[in-house]
N, CA, C and O of each residue as an XYZ file, in Angstrom:
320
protein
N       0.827     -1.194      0.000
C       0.000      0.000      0.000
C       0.868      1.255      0.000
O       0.515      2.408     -0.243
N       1.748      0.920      0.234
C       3.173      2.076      0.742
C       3.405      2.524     -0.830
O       3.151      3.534     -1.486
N       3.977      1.334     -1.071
C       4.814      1.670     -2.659
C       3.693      2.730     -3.605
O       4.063      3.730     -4.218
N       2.216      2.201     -3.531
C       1.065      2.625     -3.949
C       1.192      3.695     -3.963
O       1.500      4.420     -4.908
N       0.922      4.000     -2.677
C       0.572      5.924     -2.443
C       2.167      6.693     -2.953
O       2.101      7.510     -3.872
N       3.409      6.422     -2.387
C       4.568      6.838     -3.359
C       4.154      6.921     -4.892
O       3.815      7.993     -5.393
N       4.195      5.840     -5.543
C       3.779      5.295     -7.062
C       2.764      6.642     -6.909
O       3.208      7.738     -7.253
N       1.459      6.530     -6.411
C       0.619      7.859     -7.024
C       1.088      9.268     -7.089
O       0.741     10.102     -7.926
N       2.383      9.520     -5.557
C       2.709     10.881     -5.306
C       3.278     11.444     -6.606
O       2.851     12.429     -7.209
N       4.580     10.463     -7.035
C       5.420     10.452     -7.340
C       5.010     11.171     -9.107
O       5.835     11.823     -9.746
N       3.535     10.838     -9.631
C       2.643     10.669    -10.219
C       2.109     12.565    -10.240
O       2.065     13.353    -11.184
N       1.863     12.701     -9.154
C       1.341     13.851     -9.161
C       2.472     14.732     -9.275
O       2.389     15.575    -10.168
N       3.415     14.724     -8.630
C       4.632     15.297     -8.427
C       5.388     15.854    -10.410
O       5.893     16.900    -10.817
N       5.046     14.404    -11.152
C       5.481     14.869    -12.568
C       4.789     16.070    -12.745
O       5.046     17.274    -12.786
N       3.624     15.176    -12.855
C       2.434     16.861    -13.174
C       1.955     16.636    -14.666
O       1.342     17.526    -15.256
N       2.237     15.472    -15.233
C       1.877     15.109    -16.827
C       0.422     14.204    -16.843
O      -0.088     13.934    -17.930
N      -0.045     13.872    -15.897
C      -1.085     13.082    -15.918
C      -2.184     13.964    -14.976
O      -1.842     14.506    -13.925
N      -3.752     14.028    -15.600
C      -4.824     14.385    -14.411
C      -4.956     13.702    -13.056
O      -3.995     13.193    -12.480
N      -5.956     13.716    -12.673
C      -5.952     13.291    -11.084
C      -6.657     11.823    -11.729
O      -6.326     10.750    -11.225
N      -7.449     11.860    -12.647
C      -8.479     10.708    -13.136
C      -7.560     10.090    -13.881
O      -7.824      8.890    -13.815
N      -6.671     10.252    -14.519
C      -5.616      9.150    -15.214
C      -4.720      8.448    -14.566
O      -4.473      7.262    -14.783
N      -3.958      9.467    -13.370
C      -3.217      8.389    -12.449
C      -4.340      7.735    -11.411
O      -3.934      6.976    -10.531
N      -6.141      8.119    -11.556
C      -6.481      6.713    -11.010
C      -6.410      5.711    -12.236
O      -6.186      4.504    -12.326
N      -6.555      6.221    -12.692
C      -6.850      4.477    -13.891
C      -5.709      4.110    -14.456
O      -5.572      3.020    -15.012
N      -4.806      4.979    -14.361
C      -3.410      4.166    -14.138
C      -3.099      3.463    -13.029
O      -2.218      2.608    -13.122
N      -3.564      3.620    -12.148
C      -3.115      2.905    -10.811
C      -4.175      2.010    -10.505
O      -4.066      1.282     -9.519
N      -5.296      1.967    -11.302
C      -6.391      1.685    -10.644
C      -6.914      1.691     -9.565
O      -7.271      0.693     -8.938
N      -7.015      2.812     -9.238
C      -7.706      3.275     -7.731
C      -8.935      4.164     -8.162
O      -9.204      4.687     -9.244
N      -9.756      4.153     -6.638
C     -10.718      5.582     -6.814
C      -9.504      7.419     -7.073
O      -8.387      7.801     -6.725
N     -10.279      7.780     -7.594
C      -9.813      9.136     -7.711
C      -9.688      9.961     -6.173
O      -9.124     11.044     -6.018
N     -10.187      9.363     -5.379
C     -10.256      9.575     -4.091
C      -9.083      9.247     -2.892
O      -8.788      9.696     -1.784
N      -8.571      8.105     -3.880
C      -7.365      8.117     -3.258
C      -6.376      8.928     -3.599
O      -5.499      9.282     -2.811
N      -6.442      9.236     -4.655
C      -5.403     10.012     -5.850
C      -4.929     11.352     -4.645
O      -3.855     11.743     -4.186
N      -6.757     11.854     -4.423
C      -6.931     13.237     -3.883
C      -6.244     12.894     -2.314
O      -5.625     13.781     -1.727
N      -6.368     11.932     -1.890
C      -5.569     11.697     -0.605
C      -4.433     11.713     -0.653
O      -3.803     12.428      0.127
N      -3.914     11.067     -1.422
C      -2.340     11.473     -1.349
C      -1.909     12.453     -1.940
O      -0.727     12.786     -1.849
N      -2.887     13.168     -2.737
C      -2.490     15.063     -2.655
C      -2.225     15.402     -1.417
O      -1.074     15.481     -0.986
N      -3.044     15.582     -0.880
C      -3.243     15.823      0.525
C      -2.412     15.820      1.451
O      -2.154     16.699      2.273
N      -1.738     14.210      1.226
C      -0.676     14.047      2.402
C       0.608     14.480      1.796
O       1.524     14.591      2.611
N       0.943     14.801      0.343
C       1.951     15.908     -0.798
C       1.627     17.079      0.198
O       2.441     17.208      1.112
N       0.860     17.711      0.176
C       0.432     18.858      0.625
C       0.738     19.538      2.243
O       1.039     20.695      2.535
N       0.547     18.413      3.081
C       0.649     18.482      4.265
C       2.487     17.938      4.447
O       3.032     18.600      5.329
N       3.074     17.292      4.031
C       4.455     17.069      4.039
C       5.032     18.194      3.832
O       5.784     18.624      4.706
N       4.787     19.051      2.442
C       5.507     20.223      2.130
C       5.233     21.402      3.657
O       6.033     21.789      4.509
N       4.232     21.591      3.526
C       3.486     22.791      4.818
C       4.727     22.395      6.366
O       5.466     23.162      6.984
N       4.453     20.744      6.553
C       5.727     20.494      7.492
C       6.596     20.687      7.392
O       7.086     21.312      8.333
N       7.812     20.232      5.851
C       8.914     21.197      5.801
C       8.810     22.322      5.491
O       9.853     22.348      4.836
N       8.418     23.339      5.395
C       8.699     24.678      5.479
C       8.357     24.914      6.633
O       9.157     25.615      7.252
N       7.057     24.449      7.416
C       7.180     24.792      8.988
C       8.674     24.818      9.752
O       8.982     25.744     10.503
N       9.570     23.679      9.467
C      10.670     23.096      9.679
C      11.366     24.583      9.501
O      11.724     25.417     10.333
N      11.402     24.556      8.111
C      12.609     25.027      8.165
C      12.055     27.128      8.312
O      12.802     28.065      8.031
N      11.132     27.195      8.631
C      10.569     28.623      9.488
C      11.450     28.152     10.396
O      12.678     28.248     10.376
N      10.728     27.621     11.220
C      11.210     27.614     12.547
C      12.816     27.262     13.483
O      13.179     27.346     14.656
N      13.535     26.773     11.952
C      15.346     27.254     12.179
C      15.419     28.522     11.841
O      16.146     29.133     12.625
N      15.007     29.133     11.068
C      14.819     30.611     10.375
C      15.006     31.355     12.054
O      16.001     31.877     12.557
N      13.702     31.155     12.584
C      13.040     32.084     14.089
C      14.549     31.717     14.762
O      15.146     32.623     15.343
N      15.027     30.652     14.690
C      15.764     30.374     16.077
C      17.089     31.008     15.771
O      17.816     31.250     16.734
N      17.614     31.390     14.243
C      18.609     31.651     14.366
C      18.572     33.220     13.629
O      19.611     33.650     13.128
N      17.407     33.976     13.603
C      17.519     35.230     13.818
C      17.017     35.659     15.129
O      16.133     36.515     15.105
N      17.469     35.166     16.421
C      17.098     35.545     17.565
C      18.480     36.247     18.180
O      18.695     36.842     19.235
N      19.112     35.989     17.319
C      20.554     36.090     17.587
C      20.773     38.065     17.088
O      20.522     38.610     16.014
N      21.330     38.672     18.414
C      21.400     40.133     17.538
C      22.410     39.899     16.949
O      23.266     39.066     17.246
N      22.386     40.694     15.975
C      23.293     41.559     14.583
C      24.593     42.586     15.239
O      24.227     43.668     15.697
N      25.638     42.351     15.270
C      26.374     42.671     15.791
C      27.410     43.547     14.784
O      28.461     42.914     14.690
N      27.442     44.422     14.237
C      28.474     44.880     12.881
C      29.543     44.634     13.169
O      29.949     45.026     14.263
N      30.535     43.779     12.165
C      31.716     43.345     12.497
C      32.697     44.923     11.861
O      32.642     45.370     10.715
N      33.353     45.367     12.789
C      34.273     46.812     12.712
C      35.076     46.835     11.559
O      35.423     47.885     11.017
N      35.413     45.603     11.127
C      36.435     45.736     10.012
C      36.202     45.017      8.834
O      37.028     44.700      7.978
N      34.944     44.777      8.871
C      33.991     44.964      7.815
C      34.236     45.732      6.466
O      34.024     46.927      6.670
N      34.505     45.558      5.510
C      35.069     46.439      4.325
C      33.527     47.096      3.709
O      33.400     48.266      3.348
N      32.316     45.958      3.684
C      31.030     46.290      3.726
C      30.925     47.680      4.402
O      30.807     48.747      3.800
N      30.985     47.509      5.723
C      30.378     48.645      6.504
C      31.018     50.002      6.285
O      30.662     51.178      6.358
N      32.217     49.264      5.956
C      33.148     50.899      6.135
C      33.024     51.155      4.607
O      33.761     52.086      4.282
N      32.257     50.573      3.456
C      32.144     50.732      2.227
C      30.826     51.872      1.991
O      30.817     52.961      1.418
N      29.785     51.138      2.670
C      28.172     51.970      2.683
C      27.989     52.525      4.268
O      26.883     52.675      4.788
N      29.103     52.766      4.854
C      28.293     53.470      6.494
C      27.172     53.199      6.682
O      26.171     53.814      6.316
N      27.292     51.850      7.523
C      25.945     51.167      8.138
C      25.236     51.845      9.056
O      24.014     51.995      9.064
N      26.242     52.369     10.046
C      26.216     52.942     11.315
C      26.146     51.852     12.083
O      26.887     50.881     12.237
N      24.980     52.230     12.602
C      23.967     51.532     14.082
C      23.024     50.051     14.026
O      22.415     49.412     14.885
N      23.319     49.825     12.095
C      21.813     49.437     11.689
C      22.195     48.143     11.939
O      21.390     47.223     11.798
């Protein structure tokens, strides 16, 4: 059933076939098709949750201007 729902993702993921052809390619209801959209859908939403939430943790960190910075001393950052 595993390989299945992969086999369908994998399916949707090309993007060359409708939702009604990879059922009758797979022979399934179209209902399953739409389920494992679904769980496509909800995987992606988790990694980017993921990787938000290294985002949050590692701009918690202040910004410190490094002095000898060729940048800073190029555009006078100041303070920023």
């Amino acid at each position: 059933m595993r390989n299945l729902t992969i086999a369908i993702q994998n399916d949707i993921r090309d993007g060359f076939l409708s939702f009604a052809e990879i059922a009758h390619k797979h022979e399934v209801p179209v209902s399953w098709v739409n389920e494992a959209w679904d769980m496509l859908c909800e995987q992606e939403m988790q990694a980017e949750t993921a990787d938000y939430d290294h985002l949050e943790r590692d701009s918690d960190e202040e910004y410190i201007p490094d002095p000898d910075s060729w940048y800073e001393d190029q555009y006078d950052l100041g303070d920023y």
